[in-house]
C-alpha positions in Angstrom: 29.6 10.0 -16.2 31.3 10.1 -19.6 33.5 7.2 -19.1 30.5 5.1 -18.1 28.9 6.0 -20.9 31.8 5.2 -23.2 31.9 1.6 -21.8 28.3 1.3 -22.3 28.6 2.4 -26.1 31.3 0.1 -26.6 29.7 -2.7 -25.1 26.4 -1.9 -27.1 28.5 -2.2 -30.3 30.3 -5.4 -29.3 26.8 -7.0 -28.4 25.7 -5.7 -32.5 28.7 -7.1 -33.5 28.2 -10.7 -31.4 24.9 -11.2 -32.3 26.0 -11.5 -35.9 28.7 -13.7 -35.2 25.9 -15.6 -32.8 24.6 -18.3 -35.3 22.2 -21.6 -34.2 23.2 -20.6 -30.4 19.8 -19.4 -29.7 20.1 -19.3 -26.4 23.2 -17.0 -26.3 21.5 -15.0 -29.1 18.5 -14.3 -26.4 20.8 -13.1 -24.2 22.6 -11.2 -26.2 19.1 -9.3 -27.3 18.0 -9.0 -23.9 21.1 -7.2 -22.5 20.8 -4.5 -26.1 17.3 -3.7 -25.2 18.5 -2.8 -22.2 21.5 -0.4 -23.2 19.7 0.5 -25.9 18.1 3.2 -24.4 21.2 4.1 -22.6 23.1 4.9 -26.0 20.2 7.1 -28.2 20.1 9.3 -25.4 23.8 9.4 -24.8 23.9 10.2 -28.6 21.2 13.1 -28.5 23.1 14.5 -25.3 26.5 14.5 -27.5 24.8 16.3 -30.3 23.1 18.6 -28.1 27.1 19.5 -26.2 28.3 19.6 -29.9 25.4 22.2 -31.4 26.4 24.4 -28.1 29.7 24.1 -28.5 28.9 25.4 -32.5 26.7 27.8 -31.3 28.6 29.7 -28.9 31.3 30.1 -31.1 29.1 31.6 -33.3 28.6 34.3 -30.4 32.0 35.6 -31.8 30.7 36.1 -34.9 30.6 40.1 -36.3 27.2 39.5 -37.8 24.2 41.0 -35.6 21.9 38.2 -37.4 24.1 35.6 -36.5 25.2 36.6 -32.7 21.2 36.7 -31.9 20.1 33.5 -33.8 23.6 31.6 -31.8 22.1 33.7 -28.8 18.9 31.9 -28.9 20.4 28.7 -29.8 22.4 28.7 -26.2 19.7 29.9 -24.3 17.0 26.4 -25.7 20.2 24.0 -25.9 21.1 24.9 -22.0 18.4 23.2 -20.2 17.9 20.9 -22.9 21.6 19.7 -21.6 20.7 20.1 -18.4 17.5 17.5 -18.5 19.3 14.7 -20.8 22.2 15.0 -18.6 19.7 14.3 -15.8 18.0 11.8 -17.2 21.1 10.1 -18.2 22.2 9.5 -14.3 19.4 8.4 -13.1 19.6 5.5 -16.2 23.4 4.7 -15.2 21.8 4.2 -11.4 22.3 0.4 -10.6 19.2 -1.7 -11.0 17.7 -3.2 -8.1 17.1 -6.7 -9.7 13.6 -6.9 -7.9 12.3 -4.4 -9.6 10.2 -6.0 -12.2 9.1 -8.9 -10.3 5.5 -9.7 -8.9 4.9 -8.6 -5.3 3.6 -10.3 -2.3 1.8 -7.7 0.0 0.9 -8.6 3.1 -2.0 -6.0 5.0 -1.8 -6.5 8.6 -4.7 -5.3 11.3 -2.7 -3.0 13.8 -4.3 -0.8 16.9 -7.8 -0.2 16.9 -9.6 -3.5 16.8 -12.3 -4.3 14.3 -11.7 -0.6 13.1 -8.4 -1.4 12.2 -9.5 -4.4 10.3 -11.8 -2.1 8.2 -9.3 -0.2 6.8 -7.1 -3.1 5.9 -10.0 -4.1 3.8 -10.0 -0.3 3.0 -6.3 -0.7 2.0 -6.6 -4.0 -0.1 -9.1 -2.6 -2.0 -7.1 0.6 -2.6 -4.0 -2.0 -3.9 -6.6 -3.9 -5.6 -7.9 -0.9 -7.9 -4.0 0.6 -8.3 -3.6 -2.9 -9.7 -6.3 -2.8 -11.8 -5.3 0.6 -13.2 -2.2 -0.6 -14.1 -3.7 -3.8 -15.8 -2.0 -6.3 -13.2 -3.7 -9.0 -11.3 -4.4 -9.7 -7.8 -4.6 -13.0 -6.7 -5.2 -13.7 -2.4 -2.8 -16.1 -1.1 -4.3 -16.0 2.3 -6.5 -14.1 4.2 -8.1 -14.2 8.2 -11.4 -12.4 8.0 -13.6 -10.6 10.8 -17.7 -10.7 10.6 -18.0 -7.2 9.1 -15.9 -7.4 6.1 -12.4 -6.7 7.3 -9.1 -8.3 7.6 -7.0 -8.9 10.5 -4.7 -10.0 8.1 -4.4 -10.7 4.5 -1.3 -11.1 2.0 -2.0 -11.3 -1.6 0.0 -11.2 -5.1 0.0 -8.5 -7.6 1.1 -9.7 -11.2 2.6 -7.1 -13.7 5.6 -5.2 -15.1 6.9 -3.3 -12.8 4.9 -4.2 -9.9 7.7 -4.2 -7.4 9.5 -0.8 -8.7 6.1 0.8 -7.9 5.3 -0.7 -4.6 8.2 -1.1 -2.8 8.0 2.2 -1.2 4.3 0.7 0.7 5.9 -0.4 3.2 4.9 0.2 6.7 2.4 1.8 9.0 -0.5 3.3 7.8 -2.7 5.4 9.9 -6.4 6.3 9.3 -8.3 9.2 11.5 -12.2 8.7 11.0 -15.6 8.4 12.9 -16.0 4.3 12.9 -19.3 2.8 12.1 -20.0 1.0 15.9 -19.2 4.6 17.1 -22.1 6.4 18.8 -21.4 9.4 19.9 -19.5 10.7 16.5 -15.6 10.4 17.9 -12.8 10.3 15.7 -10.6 7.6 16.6 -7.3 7.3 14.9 -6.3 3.1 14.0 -3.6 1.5 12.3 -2.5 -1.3 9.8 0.7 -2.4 8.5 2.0 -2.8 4.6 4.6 -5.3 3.9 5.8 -5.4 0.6 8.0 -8.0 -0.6 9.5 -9.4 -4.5 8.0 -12.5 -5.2 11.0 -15.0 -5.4 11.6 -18.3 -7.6 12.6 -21.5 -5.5 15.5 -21.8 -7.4 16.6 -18.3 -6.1 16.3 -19.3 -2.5 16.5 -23.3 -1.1 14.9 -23.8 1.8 15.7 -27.4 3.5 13.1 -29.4 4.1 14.8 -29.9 7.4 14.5 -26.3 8.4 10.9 -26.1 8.5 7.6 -27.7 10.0 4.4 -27.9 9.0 1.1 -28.1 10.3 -2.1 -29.2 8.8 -5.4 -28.2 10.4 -8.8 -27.4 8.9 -10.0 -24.1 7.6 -11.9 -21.6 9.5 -14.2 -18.8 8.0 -15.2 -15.4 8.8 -16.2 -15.7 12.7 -13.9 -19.0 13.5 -16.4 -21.5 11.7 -15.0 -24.4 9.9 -15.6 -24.7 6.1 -14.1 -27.7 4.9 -14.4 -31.4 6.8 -11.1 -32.2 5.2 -7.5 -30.5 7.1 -6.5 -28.3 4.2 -5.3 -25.5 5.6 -1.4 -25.7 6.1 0.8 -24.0 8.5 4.2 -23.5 8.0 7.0 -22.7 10.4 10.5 -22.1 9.6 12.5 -23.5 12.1 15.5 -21.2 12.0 13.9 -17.9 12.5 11.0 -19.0 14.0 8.6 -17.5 11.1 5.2 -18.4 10.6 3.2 -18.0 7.5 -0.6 -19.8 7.3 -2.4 -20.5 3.9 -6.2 -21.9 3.9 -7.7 -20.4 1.1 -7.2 -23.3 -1.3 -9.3 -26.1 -1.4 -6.2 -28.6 -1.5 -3.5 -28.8 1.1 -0.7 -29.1 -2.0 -2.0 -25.5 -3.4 -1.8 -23.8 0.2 1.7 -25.3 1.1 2.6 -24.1 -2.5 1.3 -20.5 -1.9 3.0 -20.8 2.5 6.2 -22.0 1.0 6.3 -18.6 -1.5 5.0 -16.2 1.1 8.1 -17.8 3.1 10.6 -17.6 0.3 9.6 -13.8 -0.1 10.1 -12.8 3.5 13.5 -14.6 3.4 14.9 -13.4 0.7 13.9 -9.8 1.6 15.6 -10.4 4.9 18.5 -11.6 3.2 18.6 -8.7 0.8 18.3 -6.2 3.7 21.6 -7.8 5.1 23.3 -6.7 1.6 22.0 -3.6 1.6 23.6 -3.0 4.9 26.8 -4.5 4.6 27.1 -2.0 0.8 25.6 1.3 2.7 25.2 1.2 6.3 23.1 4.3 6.1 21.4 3.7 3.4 18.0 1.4 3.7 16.6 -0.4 0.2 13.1 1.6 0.8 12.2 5.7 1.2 12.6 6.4 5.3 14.1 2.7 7.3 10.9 0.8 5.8 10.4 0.1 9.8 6.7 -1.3 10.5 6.9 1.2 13.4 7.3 3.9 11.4 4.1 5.9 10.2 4.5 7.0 6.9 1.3 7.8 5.6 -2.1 9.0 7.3 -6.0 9.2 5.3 -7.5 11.7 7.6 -11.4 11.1 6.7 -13.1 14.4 8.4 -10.7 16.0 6.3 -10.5 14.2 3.3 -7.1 14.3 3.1 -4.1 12.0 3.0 -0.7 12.7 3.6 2.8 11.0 3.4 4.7 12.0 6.2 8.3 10.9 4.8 7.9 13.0 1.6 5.2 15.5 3.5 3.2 15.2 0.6 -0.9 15.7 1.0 -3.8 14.7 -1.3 -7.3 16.5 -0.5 -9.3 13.8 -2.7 -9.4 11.2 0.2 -12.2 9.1 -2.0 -9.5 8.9 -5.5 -7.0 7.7 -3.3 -8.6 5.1 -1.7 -10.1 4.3 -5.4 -6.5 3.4 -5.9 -5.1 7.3 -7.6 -1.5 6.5 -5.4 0.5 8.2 -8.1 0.8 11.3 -6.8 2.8 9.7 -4.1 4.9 6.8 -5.9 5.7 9.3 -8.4 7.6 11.4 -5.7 8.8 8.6 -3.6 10.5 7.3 -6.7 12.0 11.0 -7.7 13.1 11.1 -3.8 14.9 7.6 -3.7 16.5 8.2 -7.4 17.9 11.7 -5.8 19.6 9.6 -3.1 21.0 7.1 -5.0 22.6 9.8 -7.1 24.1 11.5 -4.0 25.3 8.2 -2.9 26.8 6.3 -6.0 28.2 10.1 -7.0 27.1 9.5 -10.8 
């Protein structure tokens, strides 16, 4: 770890030392700034930690000493500079992990209606709005990108973009199956039926990041459909893409122009590609290693909000929350706060920092 941080501080001081040589070169000098802030961080705690190894290093040698005074004051010194050590050393691995580039990009998420019929479509409304509000709490925005409704204000599917700082770090570890146990609303005789719905989570991606040809995909025009199949518009608007190679379908019809909804298909598409494509990598550096908490498999149930009990657990961190009603007001901190801690544990045990 000390030899990384060496190259780090060395770096740090050619990039001081650069930026005065830098000039007019604005663009150079932008960079320059941008990759400091980032070490910058690295190297004031790597200098507290040396201070901190230098004071105990003082202290204990002080231990030695003949004087009672002295011997108790270094005693008490060693026992406060210990785990102070312990915690910057701590905190400096998991800053020398590698970055996952998408982690301070917008997200796509897409909420998809799984087993239980229009129940199942309730609580992918439920979910959305539970997104919605963690977005809101965070002072991001949500814009839909496309969204299939049912007649009593649910979703059999709906895929939307959150806009912030951070947005991806934070809700990568979404994805996949979430179950909900609860008394539905057309339910007469009080039963507790247990439905599903599925979380993708995907980086938002730049076109010049991922080309598509225009050969590879097809698209469709048609015109859009509300809430119980009626039309809307008289004009075809609504756009349906296909990507020829692996088949893939994504629909927009939300906008009122057919440009705006193949704008919003055609970035949909570019996320699910290039999260396929970054899977691959993933794979091919760590074959047991997966780029989300658990395999990030849509089969795979990772969380269920159990509404006769109020409670909500995570099953690949077995985690529960008995404030059902804060969660699904959008309180998901509890668990993205120890997914995160989980997956930052891993990659230490796998990188060996």
């Amino acid at each position: 770890m000390l030899e990384k941080i060496a190259g780090i501080e060395e770096r740090f001081e050619e990039i001081n030392r650069l930026l005065m040589e830098v000039g007019n070169d604005y663009q150079r000098a932008t960079e320059l700034s941008i990759e400091r802030a980032e070490l910058e961080p690295i190297v004031t705690k790597s200098k507290n930690y040396r201070q901190a190894l230098n004071e105990l290093e003082e202290a204990k040698i002080l231990l030695e000493s003949d004087d009672p005074e002295l011997k108790e004051l270094a005693d008490t010194e060693v026992d406060e500079l210990e785990p102070k050590i312990n915690r910057l050393e701590e905190e400096l691995r998991a800053m020398l992990l590698p970055k996952d580039p998408r982690d301070r990009r917008n997200v796509i998420m897409e909420i998809r209606a799984g087993t239980g019929g229009d129940e199942a479509a309730l609580f992918a409304a439920d979910l959305f709005r539970m997104y919605n509000r963690y977005a809101e709490r965070q002072g991001w925005e949500v814009e839909i990108l496309s969204a299939n409704e049912i007649g009593i204000g649910g979703f059999k599917e709906i895929a939307f973009l959150i806009k912030g700082k951070g947005a991806y770090s934070r809700l990568k570890f979404e994805s996949g199956v979430h179950r909900v146990q609860r008394v539905p609303v057309t339910e007469s005789q009080g039963r507790i039926h247990t439905s599903a719905a599925t979380v993708a989570v995907l980086a938002e991606v730049d076109e010049v990041e991922i080309h598509i040809p225009e050969d590879d995909i097809r698209m469709d025009v048609y015109k859009s459909a509300g809430a119980g199949g009626q039309s809307v518009q008289k004009n075809a608007t609504a756009v349906r893409i296909t990507h020829l190679p692996t088949s893939m379908v994504v629909q927009c019809q939300d906008e009122r122009s057919q440009l705006q909804n193949r704008q919003r298909a055609m970035s949909i598409l570019r996320a699910r590609l290039y999260e396929i494509e970054a899977q691959k990598r993933q794979q091919e550096i760590d074959e047991t290693r997966r780029s989300q908490v658990g395999t990030g498999e849509r089969s795979e149930k990772i969380r269920t909000y159990n509404y006769p009990q109020s409670r909500v657990t995570d099953h690949r961190i077995n985690v529960s929350s008995y404030n059902l009603s804060s969660v699904m007001d959008g309180e998901i901190d509890e668990f993205i706060d120890e997914l995160a801690t989980r997956d930052e544990a891993e990659r230490l045990a796998t990188v060996g920092i």
